[in-house]
VODRENPA-868467 format. One line per field, with one value per residue (C-alpha): residue number from 1; x, y, z. Coordinates in steps of 0.02 Angstrom, whole numbers, m for minus. Each point is the difference from the previous one (the first is absolute). Example, Ala and Ser with C-alpha at 12.3 -4.5 7.8 and 13.67 -1.06 7.14 Angstrom:
BEGIN
pos <- c(1|2) $
X <- c(615|69) $
Y <- c(m225|172) $
Z <- c(390|m33) $
//
This chain:
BEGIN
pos <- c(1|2|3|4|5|6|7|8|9|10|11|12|13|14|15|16|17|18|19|20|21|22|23|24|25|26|27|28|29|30|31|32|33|34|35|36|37|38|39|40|41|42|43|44|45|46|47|48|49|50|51|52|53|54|55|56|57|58|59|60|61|62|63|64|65|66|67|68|69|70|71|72|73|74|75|76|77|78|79|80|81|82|83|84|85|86|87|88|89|90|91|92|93|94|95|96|97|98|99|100|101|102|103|104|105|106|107|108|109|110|111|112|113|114|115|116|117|118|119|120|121|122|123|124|125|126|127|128|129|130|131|132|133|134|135|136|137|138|139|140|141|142|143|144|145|146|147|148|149|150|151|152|153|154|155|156|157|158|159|160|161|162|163|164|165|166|167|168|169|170|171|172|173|174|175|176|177|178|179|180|181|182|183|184|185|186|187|188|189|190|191|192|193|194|195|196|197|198|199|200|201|202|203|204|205|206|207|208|209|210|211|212|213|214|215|216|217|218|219|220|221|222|223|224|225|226|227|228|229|230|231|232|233|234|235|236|237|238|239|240|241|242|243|244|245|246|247|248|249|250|251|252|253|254|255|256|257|258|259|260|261|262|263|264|265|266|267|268|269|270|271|272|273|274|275|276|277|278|279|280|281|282|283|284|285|286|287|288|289|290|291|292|293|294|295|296|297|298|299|300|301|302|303|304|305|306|307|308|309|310|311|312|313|314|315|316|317|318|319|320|321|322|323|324|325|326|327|328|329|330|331|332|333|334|335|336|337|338|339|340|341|342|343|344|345|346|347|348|349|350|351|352|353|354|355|356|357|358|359|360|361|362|363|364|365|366|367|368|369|370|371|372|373|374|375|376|377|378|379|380|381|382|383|384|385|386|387|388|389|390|391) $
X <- c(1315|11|m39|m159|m59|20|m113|m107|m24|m30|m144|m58|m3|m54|m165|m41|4|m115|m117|5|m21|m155|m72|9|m79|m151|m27|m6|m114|m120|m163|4|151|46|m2|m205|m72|m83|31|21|71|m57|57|132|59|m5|102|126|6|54|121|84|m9|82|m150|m80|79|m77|m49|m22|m44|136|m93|m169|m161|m144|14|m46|54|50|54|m115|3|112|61|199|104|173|128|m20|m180|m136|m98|m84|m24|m42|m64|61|98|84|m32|90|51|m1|115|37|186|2|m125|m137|m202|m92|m123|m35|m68|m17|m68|m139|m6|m62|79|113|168|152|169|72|m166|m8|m94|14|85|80|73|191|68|14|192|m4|m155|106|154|m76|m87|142|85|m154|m16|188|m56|m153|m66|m177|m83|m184|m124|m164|m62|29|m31|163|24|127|158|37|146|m75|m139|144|110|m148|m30|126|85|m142|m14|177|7|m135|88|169|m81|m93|179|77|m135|17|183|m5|m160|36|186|45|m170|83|166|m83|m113|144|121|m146|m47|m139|m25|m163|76|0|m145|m85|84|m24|m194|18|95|m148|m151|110|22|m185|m103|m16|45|m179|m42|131|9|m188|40|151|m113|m137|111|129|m104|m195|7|167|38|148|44|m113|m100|32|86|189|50|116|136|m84|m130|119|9|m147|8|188|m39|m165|137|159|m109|m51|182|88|m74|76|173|m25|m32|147|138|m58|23|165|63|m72|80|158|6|m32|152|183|68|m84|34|192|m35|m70|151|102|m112|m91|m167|m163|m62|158|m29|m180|5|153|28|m171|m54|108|m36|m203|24|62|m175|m74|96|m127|m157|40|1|m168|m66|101|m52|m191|9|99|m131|m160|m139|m158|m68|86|m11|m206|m41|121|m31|185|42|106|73|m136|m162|43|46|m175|m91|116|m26|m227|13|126|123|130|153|m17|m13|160|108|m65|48|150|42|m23|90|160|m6|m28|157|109|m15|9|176|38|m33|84|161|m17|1|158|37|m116|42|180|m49|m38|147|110|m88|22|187|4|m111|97|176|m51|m66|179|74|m104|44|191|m22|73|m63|m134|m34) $
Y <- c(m491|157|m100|m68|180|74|m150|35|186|m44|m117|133|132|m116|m59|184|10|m133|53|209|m96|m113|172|107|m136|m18|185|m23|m133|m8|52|163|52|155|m85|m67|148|52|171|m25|191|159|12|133|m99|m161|62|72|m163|m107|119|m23|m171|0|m56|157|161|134|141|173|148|97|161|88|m34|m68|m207|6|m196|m126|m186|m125|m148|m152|95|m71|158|5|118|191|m51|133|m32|159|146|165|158|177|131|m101|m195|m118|m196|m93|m171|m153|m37|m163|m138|m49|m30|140|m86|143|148|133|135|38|105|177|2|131|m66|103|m4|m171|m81|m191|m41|m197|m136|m150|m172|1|m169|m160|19|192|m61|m136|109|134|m129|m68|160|48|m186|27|146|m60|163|m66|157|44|m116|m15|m19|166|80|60|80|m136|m75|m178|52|91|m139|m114|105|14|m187|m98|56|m57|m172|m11|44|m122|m136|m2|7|m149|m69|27|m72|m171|4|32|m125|m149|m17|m27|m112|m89|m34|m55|m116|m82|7|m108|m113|m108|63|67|181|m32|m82|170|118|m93|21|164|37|m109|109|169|m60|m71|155|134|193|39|m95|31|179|33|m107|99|154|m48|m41|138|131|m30|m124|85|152|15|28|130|m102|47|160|75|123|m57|m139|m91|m19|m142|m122|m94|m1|m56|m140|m65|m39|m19|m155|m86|6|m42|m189|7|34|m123|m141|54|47|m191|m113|107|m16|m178|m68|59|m55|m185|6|m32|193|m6|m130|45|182|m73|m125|166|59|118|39|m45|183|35|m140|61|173|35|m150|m84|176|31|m158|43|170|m74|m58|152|105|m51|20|187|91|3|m14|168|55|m10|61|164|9|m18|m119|44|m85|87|167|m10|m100|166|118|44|121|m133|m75|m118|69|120|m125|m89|193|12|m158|10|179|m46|125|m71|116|m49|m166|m4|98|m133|m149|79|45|m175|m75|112|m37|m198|m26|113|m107|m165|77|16|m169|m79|87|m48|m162|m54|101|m120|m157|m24|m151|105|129|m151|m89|186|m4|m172|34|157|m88|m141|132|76|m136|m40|157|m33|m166|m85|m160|13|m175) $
Z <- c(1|m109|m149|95|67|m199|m57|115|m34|m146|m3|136|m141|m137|111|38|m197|m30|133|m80|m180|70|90|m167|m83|125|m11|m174|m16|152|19|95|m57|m102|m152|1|m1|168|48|219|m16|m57|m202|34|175|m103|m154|139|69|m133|m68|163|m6|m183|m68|m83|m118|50|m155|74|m85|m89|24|64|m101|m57|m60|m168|m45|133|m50|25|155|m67|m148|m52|m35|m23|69|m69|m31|32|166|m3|m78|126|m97|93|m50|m128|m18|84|17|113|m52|88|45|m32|m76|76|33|49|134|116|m82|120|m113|m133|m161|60|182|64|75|56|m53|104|10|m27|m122|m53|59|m100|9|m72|m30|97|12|46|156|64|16|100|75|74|63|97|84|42|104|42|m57|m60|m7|91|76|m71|168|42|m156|m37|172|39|m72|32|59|152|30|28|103|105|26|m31|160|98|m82|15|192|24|m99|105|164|m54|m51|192|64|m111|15|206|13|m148|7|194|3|m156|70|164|m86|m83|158|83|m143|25|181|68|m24|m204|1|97|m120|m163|51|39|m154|m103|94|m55|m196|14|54|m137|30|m47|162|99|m29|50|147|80|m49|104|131|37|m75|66|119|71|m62|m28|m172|m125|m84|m152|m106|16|113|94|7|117|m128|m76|112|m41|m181|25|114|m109|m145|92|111|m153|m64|151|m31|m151|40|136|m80|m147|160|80|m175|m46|200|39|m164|42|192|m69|m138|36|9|169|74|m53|110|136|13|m20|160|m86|121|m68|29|m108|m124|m20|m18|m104|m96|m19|m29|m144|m86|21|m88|m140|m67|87|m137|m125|102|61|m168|m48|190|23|m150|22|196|m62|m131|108|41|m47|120|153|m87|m32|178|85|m108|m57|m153|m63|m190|9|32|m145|m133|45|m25|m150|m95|28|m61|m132|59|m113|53|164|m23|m106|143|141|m121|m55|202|29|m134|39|192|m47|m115|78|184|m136|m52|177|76|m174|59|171|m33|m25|172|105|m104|m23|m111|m98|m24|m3|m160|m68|6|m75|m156|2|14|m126|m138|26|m33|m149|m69|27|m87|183|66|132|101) $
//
């Protein structure tokens, strides 16, 4: 089992790599990003920007002056290599610590800058990008949003939303699990009855309708027609409940219809009929037994589903107007916010194979199949390694 866990750490932490390697390389190479060219900020706000992103040296003036020779946008200097020359009480140099491409010039030959003043920016190497690059994803300390003009950090746009996407996303959650899973294990409990024929409709009409419709629709009914919800906004808790209940509906079908193939399958095999010739109940048989054998494939279905309700729906978040992850990554990726749209996708990513990890180690805790072909592979590769016999 420990073995298992370390594996699976891991793969966690190799994943997260891959996905911080594939993100550097996008904001390398898409349009938008800080590498093509557009200027989203102002120069000084932009060159601050990517320095803190590990993208950008910034070259600030060694002392008070007037620029008498600046380095020219895209010019290759090495390290030690002038960058600019101010003219004051003495002359003075300004040099680049490290190579690079000078590709925002900030300054012109005849303006007056103070000691401390930034006056270029340039590119160092790939290597020396992707490093820094990779401590600030670790922190997920991507630096200002475009869409605010530099007023506000990704950081803080996040804090801000994520906890109301994320509040949203496991209310939706209790309401599938306390709707879809009884329903389930009834449905299977009455096989073939009138009662599973009923809720295998209802579960089809709930995976069927859309939240764009159904959201508008339990809108116009508890908010105009009778109001009792806001009808739109976030000012108070109660506020949630019909955002919640427009995606935690739609997914309560789901997790029906998975709880009654997991619970009906198992009902028909021979482990049940041995517990009901033990006298094990049926209530008993079906909600402790045929329940753990329907989580099993349930396991594979709840990471991302978790994963994208903790992360917001768009959807829910434009048709109730909710400062959530969502509606800013849409904002974000039109106005080519590209910071922001990294920290969502990173967010995402980090919440998605994390709960992956966490259902693969939970397996072998609902499945004892499973732990028990473990210890065999596991006994046999000892054995292997002993040079013994294994039948």
């Amino acid at each position: 089992m420990v073995r298992h866990a370390v594996r699976t750490l891991l793969t966690t932490v190799a994943t997260l790599w891959a996905i911080a390697t594939g993100t550097f390389l996008l904001m390398e190479n898409a349009p938008g990003g800080p590498a093509s060219g557009d200027r989203r900020l102002e120069p000084l706000v932009e060159a601050g920007n990517l320095a803190h992103l590990g993208l950008a040296d910034l070259v600030r003036a060694p002392c008070a002056g007037v620029v008498e020779s600046v380095a020219a946008e895209g010019a290759r200097l090495a390290s030690g290599d002038e960058a600019a020359r101010i003219q004051g009480p003495g002359t003075c140099r300004a040099t680049l610590p490290r190579p690079g491409t000078a590709f925002l010039v900030l300054v012109r030959p005849g303006d007056e800058v103070r000691a401390g003043e930034v006056l270029l920016a340039s590119r160092p190497s790939a290597f020396v990008r992707y490093w820094r690059s990779m401590v600030a994803i670790a922190t997920l300390d991507l630096g200002v949003t475009y869409g605010s003009r530099g007023e506000r950090t990704v950081r803080e746009v996040l804090a801000r939303s994520l906890p109301v996407s994320a509040t949203v996303g496991l209310l939706a959650l209790m309401v599938a699990a306390l709707l879809g899973i009884p329903a389930g294990l009834l449905a299977a409990a009455r096989e073939g009855s009138w009662t599973d024929r009923l809720l295998t409709a209802v579960s089809t009409a709930q995976v069927s309708v859309p939240v764009i419709v159904l959201g508008p629709f339990l809108l116009y009914l508890f908010a105009v027609r009778m109001p009792v919800f806001a009808p739109g906004g976030l000012e108070r808790p109660s506020d949630l409940v019909l955002p919640s209940l427009a995606l935690g509906l739609i997914v309560a079908g789901v997790m029906q219809r998975m709880t009654r193939a997991g619970a009906a399958d198992f009902l028909r095999g021979a482990t049940a009929f041995h517990l009901r010739a033990r006298g094990i109940g049926p209530w008993r048989l079906a909600g402790v037994h045929a329940l753990r054998h329907a989580a099993i494939p349930m396991l594979g279905y709840l990471p991302p589903l978790v994963a994208g309700l903790l992360s917001g729906s768009l959807v829910v978040e434009r048709v109730f107007n909710l400062p959530g992850v969502s509606r800013h990554l849409v904002g974000a990726a039109l106005n080519r916010d590209y910071p922001l749209v990294m920290g969502v996708v990173l967010t995402y990513s980090v919440i998605l194979v994390t709960l992956t990890s966490l259902t693969t180690l939970l397996h072998p805790v609902l499945d004892p199949r499973l732990r028990a072909r473990r210890l065999l592979g596991e006994q046999a590769a000892s054995a292997a390694r002993h040079g013994e016999w294994w039948p």
